[in-house]
N, C-alpha and C positions, 0 to 999 in steps of 0.2 A: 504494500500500500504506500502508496504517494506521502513524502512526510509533510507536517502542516506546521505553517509558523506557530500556533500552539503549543507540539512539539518541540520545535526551537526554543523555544521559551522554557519548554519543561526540562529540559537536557542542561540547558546553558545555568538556569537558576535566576533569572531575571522576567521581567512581563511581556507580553504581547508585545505593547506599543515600543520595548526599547531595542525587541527585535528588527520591527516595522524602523524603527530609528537606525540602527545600523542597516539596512537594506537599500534605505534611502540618502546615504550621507549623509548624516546630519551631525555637525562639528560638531556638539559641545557634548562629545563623551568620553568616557576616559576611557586610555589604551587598554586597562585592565579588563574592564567590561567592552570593549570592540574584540576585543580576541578571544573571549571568552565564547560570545554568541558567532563568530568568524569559525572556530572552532566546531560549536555545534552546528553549525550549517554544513559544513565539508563531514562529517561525520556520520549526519543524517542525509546528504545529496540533496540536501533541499534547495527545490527551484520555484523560484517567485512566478505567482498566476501574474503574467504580463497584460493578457487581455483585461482580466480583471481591475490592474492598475492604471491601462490603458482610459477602460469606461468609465473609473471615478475621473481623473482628467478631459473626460467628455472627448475622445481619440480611439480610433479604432489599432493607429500602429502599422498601419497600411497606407504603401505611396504605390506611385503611377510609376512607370519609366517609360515613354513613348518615343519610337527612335523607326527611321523612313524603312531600317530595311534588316532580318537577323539575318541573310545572305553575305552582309557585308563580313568580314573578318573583324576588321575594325570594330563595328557597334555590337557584333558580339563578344568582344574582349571587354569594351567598354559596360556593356551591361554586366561583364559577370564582376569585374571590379565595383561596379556599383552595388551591386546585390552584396557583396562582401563588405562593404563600407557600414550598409546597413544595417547590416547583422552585428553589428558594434554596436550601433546606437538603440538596439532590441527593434529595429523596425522590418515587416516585410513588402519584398518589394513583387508586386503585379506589372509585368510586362506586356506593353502591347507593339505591336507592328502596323506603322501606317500608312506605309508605301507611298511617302509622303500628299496621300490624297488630304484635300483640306477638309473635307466632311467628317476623315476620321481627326487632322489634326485639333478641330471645332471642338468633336466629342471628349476630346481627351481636356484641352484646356478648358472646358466647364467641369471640369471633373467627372465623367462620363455620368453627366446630372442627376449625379444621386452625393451621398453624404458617405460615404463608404471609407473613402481615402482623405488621408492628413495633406496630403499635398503631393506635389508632380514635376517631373524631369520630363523636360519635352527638346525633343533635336525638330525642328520647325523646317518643314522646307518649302510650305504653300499656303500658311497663314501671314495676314498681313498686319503691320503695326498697329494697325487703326481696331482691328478685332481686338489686340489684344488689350488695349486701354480699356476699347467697352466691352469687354467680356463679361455676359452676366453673372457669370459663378467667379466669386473671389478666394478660393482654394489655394494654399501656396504654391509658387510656379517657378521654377528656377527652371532658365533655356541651357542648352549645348550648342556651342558654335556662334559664326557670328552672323549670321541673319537676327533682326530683331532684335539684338544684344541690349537697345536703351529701350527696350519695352516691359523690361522684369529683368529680376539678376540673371545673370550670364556666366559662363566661363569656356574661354575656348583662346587655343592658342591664335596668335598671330600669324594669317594665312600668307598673307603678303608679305610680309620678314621671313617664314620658312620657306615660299618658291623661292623669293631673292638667294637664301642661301643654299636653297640647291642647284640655280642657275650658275650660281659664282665658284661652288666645287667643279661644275663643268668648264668654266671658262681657265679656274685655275689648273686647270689638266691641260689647257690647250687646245681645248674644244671651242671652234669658232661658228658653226652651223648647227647651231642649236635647236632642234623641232620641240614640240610642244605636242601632247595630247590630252585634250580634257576641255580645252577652253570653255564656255558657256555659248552659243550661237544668240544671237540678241532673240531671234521668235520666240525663246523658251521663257522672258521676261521673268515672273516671280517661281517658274516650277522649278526655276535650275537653284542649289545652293549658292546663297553670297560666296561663300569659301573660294569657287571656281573663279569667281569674277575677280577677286581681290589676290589668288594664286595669278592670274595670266600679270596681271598690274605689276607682281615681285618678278614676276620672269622678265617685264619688258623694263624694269626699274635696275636689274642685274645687268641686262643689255646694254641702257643705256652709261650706264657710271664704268662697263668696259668697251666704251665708244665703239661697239657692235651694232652693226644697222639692224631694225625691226626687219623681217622677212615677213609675210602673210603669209607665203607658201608654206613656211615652216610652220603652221597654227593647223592644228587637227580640230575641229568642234565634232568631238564623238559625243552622238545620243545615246546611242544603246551599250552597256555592260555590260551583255554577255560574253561569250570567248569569243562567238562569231563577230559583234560588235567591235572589239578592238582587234581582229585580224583586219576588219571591211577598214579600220580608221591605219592602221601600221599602210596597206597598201594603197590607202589611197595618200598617204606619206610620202608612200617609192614613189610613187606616181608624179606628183606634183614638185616634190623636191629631193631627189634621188639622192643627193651628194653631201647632206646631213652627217655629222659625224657624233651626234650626243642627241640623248632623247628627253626631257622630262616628262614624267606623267603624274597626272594629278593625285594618284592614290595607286598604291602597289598591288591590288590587284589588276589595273590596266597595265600595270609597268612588269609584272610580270607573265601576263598575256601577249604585249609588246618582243617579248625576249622572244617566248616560243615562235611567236610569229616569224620575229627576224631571222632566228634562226632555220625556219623552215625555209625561209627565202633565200636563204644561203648567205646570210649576212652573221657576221662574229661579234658579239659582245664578251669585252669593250674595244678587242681589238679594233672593229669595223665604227660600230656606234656603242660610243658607253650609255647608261640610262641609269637613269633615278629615279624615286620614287617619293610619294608620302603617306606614313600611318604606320613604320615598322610591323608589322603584321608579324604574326608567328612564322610562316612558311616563306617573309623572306630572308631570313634567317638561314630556313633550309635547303633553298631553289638551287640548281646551278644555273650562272654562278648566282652565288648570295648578292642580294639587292642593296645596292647603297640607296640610303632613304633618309627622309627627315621622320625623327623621333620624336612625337608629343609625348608628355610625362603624363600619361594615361591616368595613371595614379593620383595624382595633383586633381586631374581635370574630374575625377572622381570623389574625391574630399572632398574636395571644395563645393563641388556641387551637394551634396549631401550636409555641408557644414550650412550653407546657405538654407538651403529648404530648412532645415531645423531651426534656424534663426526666426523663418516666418511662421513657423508653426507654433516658437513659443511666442509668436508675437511683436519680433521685432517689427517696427513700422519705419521706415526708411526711405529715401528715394531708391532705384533700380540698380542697382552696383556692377562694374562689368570687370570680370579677373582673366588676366592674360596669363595662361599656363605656359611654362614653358616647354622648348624642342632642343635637339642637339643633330646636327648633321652625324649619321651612320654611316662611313664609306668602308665598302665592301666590294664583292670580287666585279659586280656591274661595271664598275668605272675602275679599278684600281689593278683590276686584273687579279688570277690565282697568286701569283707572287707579290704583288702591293696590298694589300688586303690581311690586316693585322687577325691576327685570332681573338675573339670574342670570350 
């Protein structure tokens, strides 16, 4: 049978409420008697009814996580870092997928219109500022990424400072015909993530500061993610500017669909075109060759997200706070080659 604070109480030799007092932090007790009931608690495995603590605080202990896609490598990394963060703070977390269609991003930020959940991590990729001011449900809401950033707390690295410094690890190799795959094409207007828009900006901001002319030929606007998707964007690469000697891609699942491609076409990375990437993923780690890539502290972007929601949940009232996580350039065998490419 399940042990009851009661119990705790009757083991340790002290009351109810000074068990409930040590459970809860509460300073003003003495070491004698904190170790005493610490003690009886490890002794007896006794573990506190959360829901139950939960309901007297009028909170159920349940958040949202709503994120465009779990296909992605990335935002499954991300959520399971999340889901881990939480389980510190005694919270669980409810994941949803919303391909980033805005009818489900709607449902999620009213709080899928019920009262169910303490609040919500939303990756936004087709709701607009203006929803989210008047949104009728007032649920706590902390975004990922930077679309929306000044419309609720936020945290996400700086897109446009990571392209720059993966453009400039190419140029500092010597790479002077730099292509690009991921760009945003202007008809996708609010469907495409900001990130895209604000990566092309560091890639043409790296260009310009190594007095490198913009090329257009070198700009891939790939839609579609699939394999076949960034094979159809790689040749239509060959096609329009054959003579490219480095690649960037906006996220290292393209950049390593990129490879296989190149390589089927009888092209050598990085002998031929080196390539980069962004999101360190697990499997570029393990590709051949291993993918150099810009590294977000997932971790970071996970805390913090999680520190924040809790801030609103107990209330803080605030203006909208936005935190830049940071990234570190990862170069590996893509660009550096099997021989340049330090061990990990």
């Amino acid at each position: 049978m399940r042990a009851t604070i009661r119990d705790v109480a009757k083991l340790a030799g002290v009351s109810i409420k000074t068990v409930s007092n040590v459970l809860n932090d509460y300073p003003y007790l003495t070491p004698a008697t904190k170790e005493k009931v610490e003690r009886a608690l490890a002794e007896l495995d006794y573990r506190p009814n959360i829901s139950a603590r939960n309901l007297r605080r009028g909170r159920t202990g349940l958040i949202a996580l709503a994120l465009p896609s779990m296909r992605s490598p990335y935002f499954a990394e991300i959520a399971h870092l999340i889901v881990k963060e939480a389980e510190t703070r005694d919270l669980t977390v409810l994941i949803d997928c919303t391909e980033g269609a805005r009818e489900r991003e709607q449902l999620v930020a009213e709080g899928f219109r019920s009262h169910l959940i303490d609040g919500m991590i939303l990756q936004p990729w087709s709701l607009t500022a203006a929803y989210l001011r008047n949104r009728p449900d007032r649920t706590p809401l902390v975004l990922l990424g930077e679309r929306l950033q000044r419309s609720a707390d936020s945290v996400a690295i700086d897109s446009r400072a990571a392209a720059a410094a993966a453009t400039e690890h190419l140029i500092g190799l010597g790479r002077r015909r730099i292509a690009v795959i991921g760009a945003p094409p202007q008809s996708q207007g609010a469907k495409r993530p900001q990130e895209s828009g604000r990566r092309q900006q560091g890639y043409t901001d790296a260009l310009a500061r190594a007095d490198l002319p913009f090329d257009p030929a070198l700009v891939v606007h790939q839609l579609e993610h699939s394999p076949e998707g960034v094979a159809a964007a790689v040749d239509e690469l060959l096609a329009s500017a054959g003579d490219f000697d480095a690649l960037f891609c906006f996220n290292d699942r393209v950049a390593l669909g990129a490879i296989r491609t190149l390589h089927s076409r009888g092209w050598r990375v990085p002998e031929d075109v080196a390539v980069v990437g962004i999101d360190d993923i697990e499997a570029a780690r393990l590709s051949t060759p291993s993918l150099s890539t810009i590294s977000p502290d997932k971790q970071m972007i996970a805390r913090t997200a999680l520190d924040m929601l809790v801030e609103r949940i107990d209330g803080l009232d605030r203006p909208a706070r936005r935190v830049v996580a940071e990234f570190e350039l990862v170069p590996r065998e893509s660009t550096l080659g099997a021989d340049g490419a330090g061990q990990e």
